[in-house]
C-alpha positions, -999 to 999 in steps of 0.1 A, spaced: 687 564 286 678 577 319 641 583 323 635 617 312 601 620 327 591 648 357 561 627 376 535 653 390 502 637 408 466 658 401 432 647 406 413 648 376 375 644 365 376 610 342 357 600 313 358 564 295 361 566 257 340 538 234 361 529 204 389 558 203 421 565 217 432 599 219 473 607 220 493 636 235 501 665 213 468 652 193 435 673 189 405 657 186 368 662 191 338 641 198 305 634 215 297 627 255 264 615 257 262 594 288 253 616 320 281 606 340 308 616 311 285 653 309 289 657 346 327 647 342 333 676 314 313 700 336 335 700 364 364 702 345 351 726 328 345 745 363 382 736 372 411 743 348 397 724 316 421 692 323 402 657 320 418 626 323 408 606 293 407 564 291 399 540 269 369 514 275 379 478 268 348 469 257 327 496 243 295 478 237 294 486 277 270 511 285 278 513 322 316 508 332 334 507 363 366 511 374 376 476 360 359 484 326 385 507 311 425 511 307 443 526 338 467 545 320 450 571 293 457 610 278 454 644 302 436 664 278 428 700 280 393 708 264 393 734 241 355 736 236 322 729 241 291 725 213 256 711 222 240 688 198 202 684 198 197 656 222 213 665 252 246 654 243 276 675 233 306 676 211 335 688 227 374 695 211 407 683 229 440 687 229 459 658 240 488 670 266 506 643 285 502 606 295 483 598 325 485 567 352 454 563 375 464 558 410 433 556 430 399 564 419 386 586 445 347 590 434 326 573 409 292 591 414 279 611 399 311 614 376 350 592 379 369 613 396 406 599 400 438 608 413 462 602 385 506 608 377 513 631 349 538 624 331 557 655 317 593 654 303 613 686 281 624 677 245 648 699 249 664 681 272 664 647 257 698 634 242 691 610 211 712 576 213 721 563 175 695 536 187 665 564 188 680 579 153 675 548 139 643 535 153 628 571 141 641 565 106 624 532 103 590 541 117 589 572 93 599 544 65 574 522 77 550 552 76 558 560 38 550 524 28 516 524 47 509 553 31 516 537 -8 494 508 7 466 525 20 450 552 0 426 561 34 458 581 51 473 613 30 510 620 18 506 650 34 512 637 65 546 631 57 554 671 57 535 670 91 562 648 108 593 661 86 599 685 113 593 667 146 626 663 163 610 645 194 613 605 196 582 606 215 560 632 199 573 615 165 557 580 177 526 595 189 515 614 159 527 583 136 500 564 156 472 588 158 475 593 120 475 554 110 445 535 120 455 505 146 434 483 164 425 494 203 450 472 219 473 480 195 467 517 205 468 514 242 505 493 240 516 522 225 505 546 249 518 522 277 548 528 264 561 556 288 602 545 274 609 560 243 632 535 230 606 509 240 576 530 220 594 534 188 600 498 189 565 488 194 552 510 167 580 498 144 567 458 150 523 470 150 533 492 114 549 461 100 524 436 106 496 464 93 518 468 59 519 427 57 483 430 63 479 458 33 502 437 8 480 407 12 446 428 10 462 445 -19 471 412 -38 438 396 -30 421 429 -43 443 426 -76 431 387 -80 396 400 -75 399 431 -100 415 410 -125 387 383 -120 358 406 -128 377 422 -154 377 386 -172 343 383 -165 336 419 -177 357 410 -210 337 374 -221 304 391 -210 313 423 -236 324 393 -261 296 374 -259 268 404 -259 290 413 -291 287 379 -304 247 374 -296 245 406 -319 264 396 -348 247 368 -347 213 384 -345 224 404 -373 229 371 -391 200 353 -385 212 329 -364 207 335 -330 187 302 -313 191 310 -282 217 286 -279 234 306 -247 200 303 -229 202 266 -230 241 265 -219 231 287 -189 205 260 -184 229 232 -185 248 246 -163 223 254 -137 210 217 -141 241 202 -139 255 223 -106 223 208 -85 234 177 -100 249 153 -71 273 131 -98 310 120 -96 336 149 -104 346 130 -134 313 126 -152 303 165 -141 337 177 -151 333 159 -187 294 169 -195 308 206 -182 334 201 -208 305 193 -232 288 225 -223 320 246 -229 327 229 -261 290 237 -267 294 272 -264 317 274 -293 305 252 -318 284 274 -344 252 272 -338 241 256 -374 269 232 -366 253 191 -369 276 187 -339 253 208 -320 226 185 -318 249 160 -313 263 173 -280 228 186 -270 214 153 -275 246 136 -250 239 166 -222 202 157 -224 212 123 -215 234 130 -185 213 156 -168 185 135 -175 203 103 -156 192 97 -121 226 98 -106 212 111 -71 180 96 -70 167 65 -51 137 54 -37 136 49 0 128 14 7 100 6 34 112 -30 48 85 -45 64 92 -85 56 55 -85 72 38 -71 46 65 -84 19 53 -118 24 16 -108 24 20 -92 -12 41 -121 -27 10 -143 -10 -12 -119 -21 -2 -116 -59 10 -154 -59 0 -191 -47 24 -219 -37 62 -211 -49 74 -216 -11 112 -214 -25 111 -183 -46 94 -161 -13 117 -172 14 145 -164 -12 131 -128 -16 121 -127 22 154 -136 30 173 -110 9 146 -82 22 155 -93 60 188 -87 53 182 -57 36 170 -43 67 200 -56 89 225 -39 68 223 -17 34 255 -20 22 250 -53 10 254 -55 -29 222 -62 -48 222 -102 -58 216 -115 -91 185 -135 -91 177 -160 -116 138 -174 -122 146 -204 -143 114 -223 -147 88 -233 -180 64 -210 -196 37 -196 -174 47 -203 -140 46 -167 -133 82 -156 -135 79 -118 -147 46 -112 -125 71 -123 -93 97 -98 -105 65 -73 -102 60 -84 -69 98 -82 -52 95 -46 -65 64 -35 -53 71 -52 -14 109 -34 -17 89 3 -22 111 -1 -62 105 12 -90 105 -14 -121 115 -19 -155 113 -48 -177 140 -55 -205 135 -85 -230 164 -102 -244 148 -128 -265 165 -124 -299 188 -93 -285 222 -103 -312 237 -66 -312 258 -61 -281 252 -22 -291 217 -33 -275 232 -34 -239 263 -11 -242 248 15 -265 267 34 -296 297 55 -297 286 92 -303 306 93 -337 274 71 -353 249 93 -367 217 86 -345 237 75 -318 218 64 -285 226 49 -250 222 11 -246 187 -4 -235 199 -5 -198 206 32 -195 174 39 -214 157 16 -188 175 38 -159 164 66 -171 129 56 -179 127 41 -137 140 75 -125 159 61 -95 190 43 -90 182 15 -73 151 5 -94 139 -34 -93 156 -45 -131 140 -76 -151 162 -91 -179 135 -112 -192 144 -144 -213 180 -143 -206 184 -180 -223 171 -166 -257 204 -139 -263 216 -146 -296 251 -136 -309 264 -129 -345 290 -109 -363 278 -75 -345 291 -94 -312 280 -111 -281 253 -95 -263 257 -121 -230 294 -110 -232 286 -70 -223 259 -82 -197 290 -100 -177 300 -63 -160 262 -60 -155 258 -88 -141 286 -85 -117 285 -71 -86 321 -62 -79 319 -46 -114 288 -26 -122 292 2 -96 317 15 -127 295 7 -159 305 27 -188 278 29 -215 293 39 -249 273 66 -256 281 83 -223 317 75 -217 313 78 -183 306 56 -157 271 49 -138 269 30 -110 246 0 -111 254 -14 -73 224 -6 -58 200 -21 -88 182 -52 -81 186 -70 -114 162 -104 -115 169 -125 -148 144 -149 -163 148 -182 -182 130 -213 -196 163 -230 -192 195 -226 -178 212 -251 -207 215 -219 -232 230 -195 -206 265 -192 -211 283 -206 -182 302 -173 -172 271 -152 -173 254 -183 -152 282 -181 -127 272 -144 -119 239 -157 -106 219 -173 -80 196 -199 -95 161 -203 -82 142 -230 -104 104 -225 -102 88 -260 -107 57 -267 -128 25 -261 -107 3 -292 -94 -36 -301 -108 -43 -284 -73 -20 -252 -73 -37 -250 -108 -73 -252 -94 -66 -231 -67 -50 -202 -95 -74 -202 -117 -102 -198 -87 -81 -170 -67 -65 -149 -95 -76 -165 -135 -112 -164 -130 -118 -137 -111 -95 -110 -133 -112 -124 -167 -145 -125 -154 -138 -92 -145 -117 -77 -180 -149 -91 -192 -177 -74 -176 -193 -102 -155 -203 -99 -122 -196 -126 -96 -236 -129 -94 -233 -136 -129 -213 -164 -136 -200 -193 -115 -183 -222 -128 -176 -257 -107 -144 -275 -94 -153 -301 -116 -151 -276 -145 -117 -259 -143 -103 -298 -134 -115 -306 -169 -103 -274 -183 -65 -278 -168 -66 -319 -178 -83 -319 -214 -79 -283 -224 -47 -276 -215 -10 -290 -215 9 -267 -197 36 -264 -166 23 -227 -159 -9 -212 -162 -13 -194 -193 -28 -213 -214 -54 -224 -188 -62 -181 -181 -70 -181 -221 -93 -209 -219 -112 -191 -192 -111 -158 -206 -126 -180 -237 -153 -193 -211 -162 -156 -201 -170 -145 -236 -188 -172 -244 -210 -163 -207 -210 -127 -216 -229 -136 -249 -251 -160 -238 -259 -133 -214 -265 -103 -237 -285 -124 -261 -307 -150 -238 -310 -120 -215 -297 -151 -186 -294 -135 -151 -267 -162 -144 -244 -184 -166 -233 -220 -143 -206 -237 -157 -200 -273 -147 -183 -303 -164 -216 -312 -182 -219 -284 -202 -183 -273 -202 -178 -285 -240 -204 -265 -250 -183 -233 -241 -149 -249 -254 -157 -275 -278 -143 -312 -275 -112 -318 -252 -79 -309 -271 -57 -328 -254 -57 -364 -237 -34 -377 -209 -25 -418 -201 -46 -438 -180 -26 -468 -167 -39 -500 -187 -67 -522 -171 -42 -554 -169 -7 -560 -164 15 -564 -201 44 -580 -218 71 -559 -233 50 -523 -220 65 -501 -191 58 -471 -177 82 -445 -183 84 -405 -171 97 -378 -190 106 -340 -188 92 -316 -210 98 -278 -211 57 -276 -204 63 -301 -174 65 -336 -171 50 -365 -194 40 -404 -190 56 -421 -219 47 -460 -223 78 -481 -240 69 -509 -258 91 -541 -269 81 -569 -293 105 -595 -304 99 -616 -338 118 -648 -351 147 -631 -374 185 -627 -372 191 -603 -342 183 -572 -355 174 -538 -333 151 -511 -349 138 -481 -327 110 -460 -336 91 -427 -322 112 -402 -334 141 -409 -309 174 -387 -304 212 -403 -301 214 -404 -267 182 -423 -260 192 -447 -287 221 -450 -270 203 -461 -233 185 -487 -256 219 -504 -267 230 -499 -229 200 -516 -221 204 -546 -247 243 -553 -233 231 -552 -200 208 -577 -206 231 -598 -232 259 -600 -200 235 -611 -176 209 -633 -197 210 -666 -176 205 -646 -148 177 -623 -158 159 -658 -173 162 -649 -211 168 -667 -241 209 -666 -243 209 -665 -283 182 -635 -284 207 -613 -299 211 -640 -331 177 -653 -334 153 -628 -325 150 -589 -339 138 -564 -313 117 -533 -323 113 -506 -297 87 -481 -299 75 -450 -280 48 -434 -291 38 -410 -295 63 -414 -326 57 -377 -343 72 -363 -313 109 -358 -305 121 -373 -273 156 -373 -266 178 -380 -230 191 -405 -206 160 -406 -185 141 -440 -201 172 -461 -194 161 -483 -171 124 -481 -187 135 -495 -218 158 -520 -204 126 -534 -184 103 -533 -214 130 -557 -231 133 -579 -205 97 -582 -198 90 -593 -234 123 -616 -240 112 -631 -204 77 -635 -214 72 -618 -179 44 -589 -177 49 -554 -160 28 -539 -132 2 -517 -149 6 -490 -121 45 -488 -117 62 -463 -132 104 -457 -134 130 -428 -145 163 -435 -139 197 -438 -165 210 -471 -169 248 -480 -169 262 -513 -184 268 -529 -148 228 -521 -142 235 -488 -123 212 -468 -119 221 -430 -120 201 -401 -106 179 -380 -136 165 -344 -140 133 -333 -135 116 -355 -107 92 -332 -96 74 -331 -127 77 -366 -138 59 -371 -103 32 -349 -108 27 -367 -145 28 -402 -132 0 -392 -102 -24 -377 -131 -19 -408 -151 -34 -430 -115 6 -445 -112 4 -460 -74 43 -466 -76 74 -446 -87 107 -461 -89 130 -433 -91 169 -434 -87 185 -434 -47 204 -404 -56 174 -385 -67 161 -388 -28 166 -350 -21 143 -338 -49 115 -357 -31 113 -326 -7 97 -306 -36 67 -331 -39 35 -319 -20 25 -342 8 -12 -344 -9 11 -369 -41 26 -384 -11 2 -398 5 -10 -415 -25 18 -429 -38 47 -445 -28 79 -437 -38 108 -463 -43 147 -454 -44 163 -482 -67 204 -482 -70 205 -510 -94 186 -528 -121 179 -558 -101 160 -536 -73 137 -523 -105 136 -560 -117 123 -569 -84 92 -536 -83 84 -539 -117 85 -575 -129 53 -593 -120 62 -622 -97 48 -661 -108 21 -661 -81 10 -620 -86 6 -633 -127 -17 -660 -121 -37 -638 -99 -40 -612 -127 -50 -636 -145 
């Protein structure tokens, strides 16, 4: 199409429009209120009422300048004038042709700008089939806006009907619809009329894709609320029925309340998704239903849970090792265990908790430790005894179809710290039982596992809890009990019986001063010796730990606080004198070695689970026809080290300087007293096989040697339990020297270098190194003689 426009250049006052664009053949009022746009009116006002008017780019722009506002804008004609109160006026336009600034020739006090009209006759415009057709759509396009938007009236349709001009036709469309600016201005840059009904055609389209989505997400919306709207009418109809019944109990209160809880609830989707599931199944059960209180009961459990809550840990190994020193003495092993896993802590925190295991005899202090790790880790801590646990319900809890139906002790104990990562104490692990309700030690295998319990799934709950960041400690008397799969899960630290001088130094630090103080007494009030608590821990007690010697003293302090009260004393002194007079005679009495070297008697050590003992083994041999007869309560397998013993000595008699017909013409009796208690174990071996020697030799033993060791038929000697307290029995005894098996050299590590120094220590490998430590040599006899 050949351009159809008649160019014509006029100088024009100009005004910049915030947030409108006006359009030829469009009428239109609105307000001036800056001075410069007044001035501007004025003078056109003064002219011939034509005003060039542009659009602002930015009309947050108080001030603009010539690069602030669209070059090509709408020569207007104002109609009229109206002031406002204010100063600023509303004036009406008539939109007349396009305008192009040239040049603007003034910008104070008003724009003033020399501008091209464009002007062209309808009349003389010949429509191409490409024109027809791009009316038709934007008219098309103009009906559908319409159905989408409700802002723009139908009416407009009859307003357009009758425009025959392409270009008129595109400007009304746009003034009537509401566009964006840009969106505005291309169409008024659009001086070909081909090109304008095009780009109103593409901006129309992507407004009625814009309206269809709007209109669906307002239909989503409406239908939303009117779901809502529905189950609130329901449910306001449902609380007044059952109002009407007599059973409204508020339950929709507490589901709102569930709900709440469980929102602010940091859990994993699957246990929030299943208690919300509760909750929902909550809200339809009746409320006189027995399942209600069933399912209240479960939600009461998992919003109680403290799936998001920890306790920050403070790591300071500093003043870790001054509370374990603080609240313990001696037990070097356990604290640089603890100290070391704290240390680490500190390095790195995704380290998985390990399973500690305090295996030791009564008393030693176990549980109080487990007290200790927690408080210098900032943990919380909960204790859990297993002794006589036989129900594996106990650990794993009850499936909710039980009446009565709880969680397992582990989640109770969860619940009870209030954190996740709390310090956790299975106390008495070696005491589980088992029976026909199942294997308790079997469900603590995924607790005690730490590539397992981040996923424990307690019956009740059905959902699982994450255990990872728990601390579990375990406790035991013994590690012989423990199953070995449930051992294999954790790290063994064995806590040693204490020494007479970790005892003293107990009872003075920590026994005394809490009973004195449970008690009443005042330090000014009561002081009791060295001397006193020696003779309390020696003839009083008979113990590995400490308990029994605390409840002597706290037996000491009553006695004090008595006397005290009724002799009106100002101070009770305790010493070994007097001591018996608080406690009575001495319970218990502990083997002195004998004044002279005997026949047939050796020293032997044993274990005990209340620490270590001095047994003596004695042989006598009579005329008679080779019998063997052992007494003092022995089990098989130390009657079994005796008949080693025997066939050791039978296949090496010349050499060992014994009768070789002992076996036919003498009997043997071996006794250990004390005979009402059981003793059992390979450890006398080598101590029975002496005795028998010694008395088929006629050759004494050394009064102040003692031995432990298991004896093989070749005379080997193999290494034995429990050296550490077998040592600390033989020094109470006065035993100068030990002969303990080579293999058993690493244990002497554990002994304290005050026993050391005041005994000696021998490593024997075979029977003929103990023959040549214990056997009195000719010219040592006739000296002890």
């Amino acid at each position: 199409m050949e351009n159809p426009y008649v160019i014509e250049d006029k100088v024009l006052p100009l005004i910049p429009l915030r947030g409108i664009s006006i359009f030829p053949h469009m009428v239109i009022h609105f307000d001036v209120g800056r001075e410069k746009s007044v001035q501007a009116l004025e003078k056109s006002m003064m002219d011939d009422s034509l005003i060039l008017l542009c659009t602002q780019i930015n009309p947050k722009l108080e001030e603009p300048t010539t690069d602030d506002f669209y070059h090509v804008g709408t020569i207007a004609k104002v109609k009229q004038m109206l002031k406002l109160p204010g100063g600023s006026i509303r004036v009406l336009v008539e939109g007349l042709n396009r305008g192009k600034v040239k040049k603007v020739v003034q910008r104070e006090p008003y724009f003033l700008a020399e501008a091209e009209e464009y002007s062209y006759n309808p009349d003389e415009i010949k429509k191409s089939q490409d024109i027809e057709a791009a009316m038709r759509l934007v008219i098309v396009d103009l009906e559908e806006y319409i159905s989408l938007n409700s802002k723009v009236s139908s009416e407009v349709l009859f307003t357009i009907s009758d425009i025959e001009d392409p270009g008129r036709l595109a400007d009304v469309i746009a003034s009537y619809v509401f566009l964006k600016q840009e969106d505005d201005q291309r169409i008024l840059e659009a001086f070909d009329l081909y090109e304008r009904l095009e780009v109103l055609h593409q901006i129309l389209q992507e407004e009625i894709e814009l309206l269809r989505i709007e209109d669906k997400i307002n239909q989503r919306v409406r239908k939303q609320i009117n779901k809502i709207q529905k189950e609130y009418y329901l449910k306001e109809q449902l609380k007044a029925i059952q109002k009407e019944l007599g059973e409204d109990d508020d339950l929709s209160g507490e589901i709102e309340d569930y709900e709440a809880k469980l929102s602010k609830i940091k859990m994993p989707k699957e246990v929030k998704d299943k208690a919300m599931k509760e909750v929902e199944r909550l809200s339809r059960t009746p409320s006189h239903s027995a399942e209600v209180g069933v399912i209240r009961t479960y939600l009461d459990w998992i919003v109680e849970l403290p799936w998001d809550k920890e306790t920050r840990e403070k790591i300071d190994i500093k003043k870790a090792r001054e509370i374990l020193d603080a609240d313990h003495y001696g037990l070097k092993d356990v604290k640089e265990r603890i100290l070391e896993f704290i240390a680490i802590r500190k390095l790195s925190t995704s380290i998985k908790g390990p399973i500690l295991c305090l295996v030791g005899p009564p008393g030693v202090g176990k549980t109080s430790i487990a007290k200790s790790i927690a408080s210098s880790l900032n943990r919380n801590f909960v204790r859990m005894s297993l002794g006589g646990v036989r129900d594996e319900a106990e650990i794993r809890g009850h499936r909710r179809t039980y009446v009565g139906a709880m969680p397992g002790r582990i989640i109770s104990s969860i619940k009870k710290a209030g954190t996740k990562n709390p310090v956790f104490l299975f106390d008495e692990i070696d005491k589980l039982a088992n029976d026909f309700r199942g294997d308790p030690a079997s469900a603590l295998l995924e607790v005690l596992d730490p590539e397992q319990n981040t996923t424990f799934t307690d019956h009740f709950l059905d959902a699982p809890f994450d255990l990872s960041k728990v601390l579990f400690i375990t406790t035991a008397n013994t590690t012989s009990s423990i199953p070995p799969a449930l051992l294999d899960r954790m790290e063994v630290i064995r806590i040693s019986g204490y020494t007479e001088e970790e005892k003293l130094e107990i009872a003075k630090r920590y026994l005394l001063p809490k009973q004195m103080k449970e008690h009443g007494l005042k330090e000014t009030q009561m002081t009791m010796s060295d001397g006193a608590i020696r003779d309390v821990i020696n003839y009083y007690t008979r113990e590995a730990g400490v308990r029994n010697l605390e409840r002597n003293l706290a037996g000491i302090c009553r006695k004090a606080a008595k006397t005290i009260v009724e002799k009106n004393k100002k101070i009770v002194r305790i010493n070994s004198g007097n001591l018996s007079g608080y406690l009575g005679a001495g319970r218990y009495r502990y083997d002195t070695v004998e004044e002279k070297d005997q026949i047939g008697v050796a020293n032997g050590l044993a274990w005990t689970a209340v620490g270590g003992e001095t047994l003596s083994v004695e042989v006598t041999t009579m005329q008679g026809t080779g019998k063997t007869q052992l007494t003092g309560k022995l089990g098989e397998v130390m009657k079994e080290s005796a008949m080693a013993g025997i066939s050791f000595i039978r296949a090496n008699a010349e050499r060992l300087n014994v009768p070789m017909d002992f076996h036919k013409d003498m009997d043997i009796h071996i006794h250990v007293p004390e005979g009402a208690i059981p003793k059992d174990g390979p450890s006398a071996g080598i101590t029975i096989a002496i005795a028998l020697i010694s008395a088929l030799s006629n050759t004494p033993v050394y009064k102040d040697v003692a031995m432990t060791g298991e004896i093989t038929l070749r005379g080997r000697v193999l290494p034995v339990g429990g050296i550490k307290e077998k040592l600390l029995a033989a020094h109470r005894m006065g035993i100068k020297k030990v002969l303990i098996p080579f293999e058993n050299e690493k244990d002497l590590e554990e002994i304290p270098d005050k026993i050391k120094k005041k005994m000696e220590f021998v490593l024997v490998k075979n029977l003929d190194e103990v023959l040549l430590h214990a056997l009195v040599a000719k010219g040592d006899d006739d000296e002890n003689k």
